[in-house]
N, C-alpha and C positions, 0 to 999 in steps of 0.2 A: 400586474403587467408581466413578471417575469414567468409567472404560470402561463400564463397565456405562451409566451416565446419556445415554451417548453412544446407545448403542444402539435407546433409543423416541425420540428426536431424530430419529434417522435415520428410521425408521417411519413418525412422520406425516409429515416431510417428503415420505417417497416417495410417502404416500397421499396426499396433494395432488396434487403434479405427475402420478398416475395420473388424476387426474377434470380434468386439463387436457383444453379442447375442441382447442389445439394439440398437443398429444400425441396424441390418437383419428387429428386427419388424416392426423400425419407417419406412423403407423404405414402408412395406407394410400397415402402418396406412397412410402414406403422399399418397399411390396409393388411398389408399379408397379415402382421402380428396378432392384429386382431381375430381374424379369421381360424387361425391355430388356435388362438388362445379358448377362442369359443366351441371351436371344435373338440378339443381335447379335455375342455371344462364336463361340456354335455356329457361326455364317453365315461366322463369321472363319475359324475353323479347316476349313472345307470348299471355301473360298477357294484357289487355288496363291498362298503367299506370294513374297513380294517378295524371292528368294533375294540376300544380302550375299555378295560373296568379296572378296578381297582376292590379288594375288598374279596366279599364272601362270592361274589359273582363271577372270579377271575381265578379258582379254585375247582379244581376238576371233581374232588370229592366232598361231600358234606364234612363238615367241622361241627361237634356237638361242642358248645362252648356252656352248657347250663342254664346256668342263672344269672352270669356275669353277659352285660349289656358287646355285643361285639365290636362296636366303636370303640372300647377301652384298646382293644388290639388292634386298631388301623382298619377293621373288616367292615365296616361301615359303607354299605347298598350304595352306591353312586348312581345314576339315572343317567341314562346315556338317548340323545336326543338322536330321532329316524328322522332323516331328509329323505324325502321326494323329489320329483323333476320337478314337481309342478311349485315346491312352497320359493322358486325364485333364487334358491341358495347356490353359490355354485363350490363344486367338489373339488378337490384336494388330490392329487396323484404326482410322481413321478414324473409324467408328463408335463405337469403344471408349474413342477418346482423350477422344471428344467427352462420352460420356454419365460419362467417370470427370469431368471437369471442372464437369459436372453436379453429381456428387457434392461434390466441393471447395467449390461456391459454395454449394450449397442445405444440408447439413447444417450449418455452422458459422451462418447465420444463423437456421437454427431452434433451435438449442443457445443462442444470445446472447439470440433473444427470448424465447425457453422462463427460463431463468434470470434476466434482468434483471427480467420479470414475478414470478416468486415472490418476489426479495425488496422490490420495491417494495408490493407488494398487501400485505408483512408491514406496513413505513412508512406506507402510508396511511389500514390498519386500525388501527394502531397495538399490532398484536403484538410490534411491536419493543419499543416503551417497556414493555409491561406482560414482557415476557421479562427487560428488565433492572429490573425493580425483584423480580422474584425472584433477582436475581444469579445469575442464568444466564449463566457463561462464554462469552463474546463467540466464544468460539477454536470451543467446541462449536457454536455457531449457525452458524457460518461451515463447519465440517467438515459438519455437518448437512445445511446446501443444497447444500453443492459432490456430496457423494457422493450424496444422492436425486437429482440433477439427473441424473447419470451412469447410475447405475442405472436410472432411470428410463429415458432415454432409449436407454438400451442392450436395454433389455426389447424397447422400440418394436422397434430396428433388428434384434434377435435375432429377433423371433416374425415379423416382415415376410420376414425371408431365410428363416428356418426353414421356417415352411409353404410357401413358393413349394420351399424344396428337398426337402422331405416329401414333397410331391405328386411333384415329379420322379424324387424315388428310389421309390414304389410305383409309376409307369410305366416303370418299368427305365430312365430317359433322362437319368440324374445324371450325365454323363459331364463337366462346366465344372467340378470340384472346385475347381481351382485358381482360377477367378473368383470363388465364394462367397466362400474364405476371405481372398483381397487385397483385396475389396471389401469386407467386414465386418470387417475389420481396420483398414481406413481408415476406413471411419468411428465406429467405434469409440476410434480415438486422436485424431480429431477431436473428437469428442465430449469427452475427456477435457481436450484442450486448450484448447477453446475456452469449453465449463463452468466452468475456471478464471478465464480471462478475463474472463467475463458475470460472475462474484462482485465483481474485482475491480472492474468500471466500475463496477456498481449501488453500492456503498459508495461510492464518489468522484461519485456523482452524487446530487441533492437531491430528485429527484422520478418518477413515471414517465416524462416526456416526455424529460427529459434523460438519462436511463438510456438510456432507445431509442434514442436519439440519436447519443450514446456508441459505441451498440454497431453502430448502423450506418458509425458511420463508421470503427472498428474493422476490421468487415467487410472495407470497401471497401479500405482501405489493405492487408490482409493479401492480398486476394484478386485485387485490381486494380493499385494502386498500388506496390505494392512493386516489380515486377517492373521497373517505369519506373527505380525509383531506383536498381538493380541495376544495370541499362545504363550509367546515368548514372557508376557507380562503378567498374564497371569499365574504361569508356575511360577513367578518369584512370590507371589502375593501367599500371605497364610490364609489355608481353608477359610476360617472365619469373615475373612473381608474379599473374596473370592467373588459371590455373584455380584454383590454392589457396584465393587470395581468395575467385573464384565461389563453390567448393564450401562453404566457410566462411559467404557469404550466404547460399546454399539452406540450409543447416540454421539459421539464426535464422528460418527463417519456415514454422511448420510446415505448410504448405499446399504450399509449391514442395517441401519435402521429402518428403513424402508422398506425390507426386504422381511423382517419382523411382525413388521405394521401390517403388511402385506399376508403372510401367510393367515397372522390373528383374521386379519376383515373375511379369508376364505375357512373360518372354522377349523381351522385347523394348528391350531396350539398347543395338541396335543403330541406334535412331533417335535417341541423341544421336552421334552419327559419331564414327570413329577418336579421334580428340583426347581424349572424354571415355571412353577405354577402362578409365583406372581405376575409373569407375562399375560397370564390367561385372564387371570384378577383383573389387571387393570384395563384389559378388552374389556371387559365386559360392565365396568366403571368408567369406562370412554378416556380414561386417564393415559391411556399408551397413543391416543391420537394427541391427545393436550402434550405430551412429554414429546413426543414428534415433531410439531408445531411448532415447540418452545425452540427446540436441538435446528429446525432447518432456519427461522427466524434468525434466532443468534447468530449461525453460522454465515447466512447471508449479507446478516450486516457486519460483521466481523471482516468480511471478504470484502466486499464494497468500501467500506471504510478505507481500507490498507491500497484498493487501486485510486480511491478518490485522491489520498496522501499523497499519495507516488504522483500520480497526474498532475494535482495542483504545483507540487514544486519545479517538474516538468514542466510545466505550462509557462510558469515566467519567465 
């Protein structure tokens, strides 16, 4: 029964955040994104990429090594894979890094002000207080907005990619399969991540301004700063526990990991160099989406948790 109570909770919530005037725009900035993304993808892959070798291949002159096998010396033939337009892959450029970066910044702070706005506007109208004097479950208000915020903006980010790839595939020209889906995948778990986040600051904050406030400075840290602190952490660390650690810092911040996940899904792992080979390893053993998964899961319930705490003792 109290599933069921949950479920017209969810409803108007979504029919809210649907008559959001920030919701109408993002839909029409996520068409443009797409649209770049696909355009700049195509240009990539008709590009001559930037062939990697490693070994006897990457060597301007012949090396007579004898008798001794050349893999004793690291020179070991590596095979390096030719994409076409046609095999569906989409290419890796300058361009792409630039505009998925795009993506990183600009989704996550229309997710935190999309969110931190719904439940302030509940506070100041005062549908909060009249919601608890029907002793309406604190836990259900909170599932409420966290999942219409999601939904909601998933709708946005689906029907923005959809139609832009709709049009494409009745011109025969759907050939970037693989950048629709790493790029609505990522924002997609942005969305998820970051709608959690936006619940929890608006609870711990007192009004709309500080809510905003909150969330941008949330933003900045996730998206700007962190990256500073990581440097700063890692030169204290010895060589030896150096990548471990790294990799351990990328996944507490789901933006650097995303963005990982992200380049790996466009073949292109090769722009973190030799060193970070295990990145490519575990592409290729689906094991960096499973460690993704694990790092946004955690993180989300970790976050929901701490607004759920805060809310319930609020709530009495």
């Amino acid at each position: 029964m109290k599933a069921i109570r949950l479920v017209p909770m969810i409803g108007y919530e979504w029919k809210l955040l649907m008559r959001s005037k920030w919701l109408v725009s993002s839909i029409g900035l996520f068409l443009l994104m797409a649209l770049l993304f696909y355009g700049y993808g195509m240009k990539s892959i008709t590009m001559d990429p930037t062939v990697v070798t490693y070994g006897l291949d990457g060597v301007s002159s012949d090396i007579d090594t004898g008798t001794v096998d050349p893999s004793l010396f690291g020179l070991e033939e590596m095979e390096t894979e030719e994409e076409s337009e046609g095999n569906g892959k989409a290419g890796f450029s300058r361009s792409i890094a630039l505009l998925m970066n795009v993506c990183l910044w600009i989704v996550p702070i229309i997710t935190l002000v999309i969110g931190v706005s719904s439940v302030t506007a509940d506070k100041e109208s005062g549908r909060m207080s009249l919601l608890r004097t029907y002793r309406v479950s604190g836990f259900y208000y909170l599932v409420s907005k966290y999942v219409a915020l999601f939904l909601a903006l998933s709708i946005a980010t689906s029907l923005s990619y959809g139609v832009f790839g709709a049009g494409l595939a009745l011109m025969g020209k759907l050939h970037g399969v693989q950048l629709f889906i790493t790029f609505l995948t990522l924002n997609l778990v942005l969305i998820a991540v970051f709608g959690a986040l936006a619940v929890l600051l608006v609870i711990w904050s007192a009004s709309r301004m500080q809510g905003l406030s909150f969330a941008l400075a949330a933003w900045s840290f996730f998206v700007f700063v962190y990256e500073f602190i990581v440097f700063s952490i890692i030169g204290l660390i010895p060589c030896t526990y150096k990548l471990p650690n790294l990799i351990a810092l990328i996944f507490l911040n789901p933006v650097e990991s995303l963005r990982v996940w992200a380049i790996d899904q466009l073949n292109a792992a090769y722009v973190f160099g030799p060193q970070f080979l295990i990145i490519e390893q575990w592409g290729d053993s689906k094991m960096l989406t499973v460690y993704l998964l694990g790092s946004t899961i955690g993180i989300i319930t970790i976050t929901l948790t701490g607004a759920i705490l805060k809310l319930k003792w609020r709530w009495q």
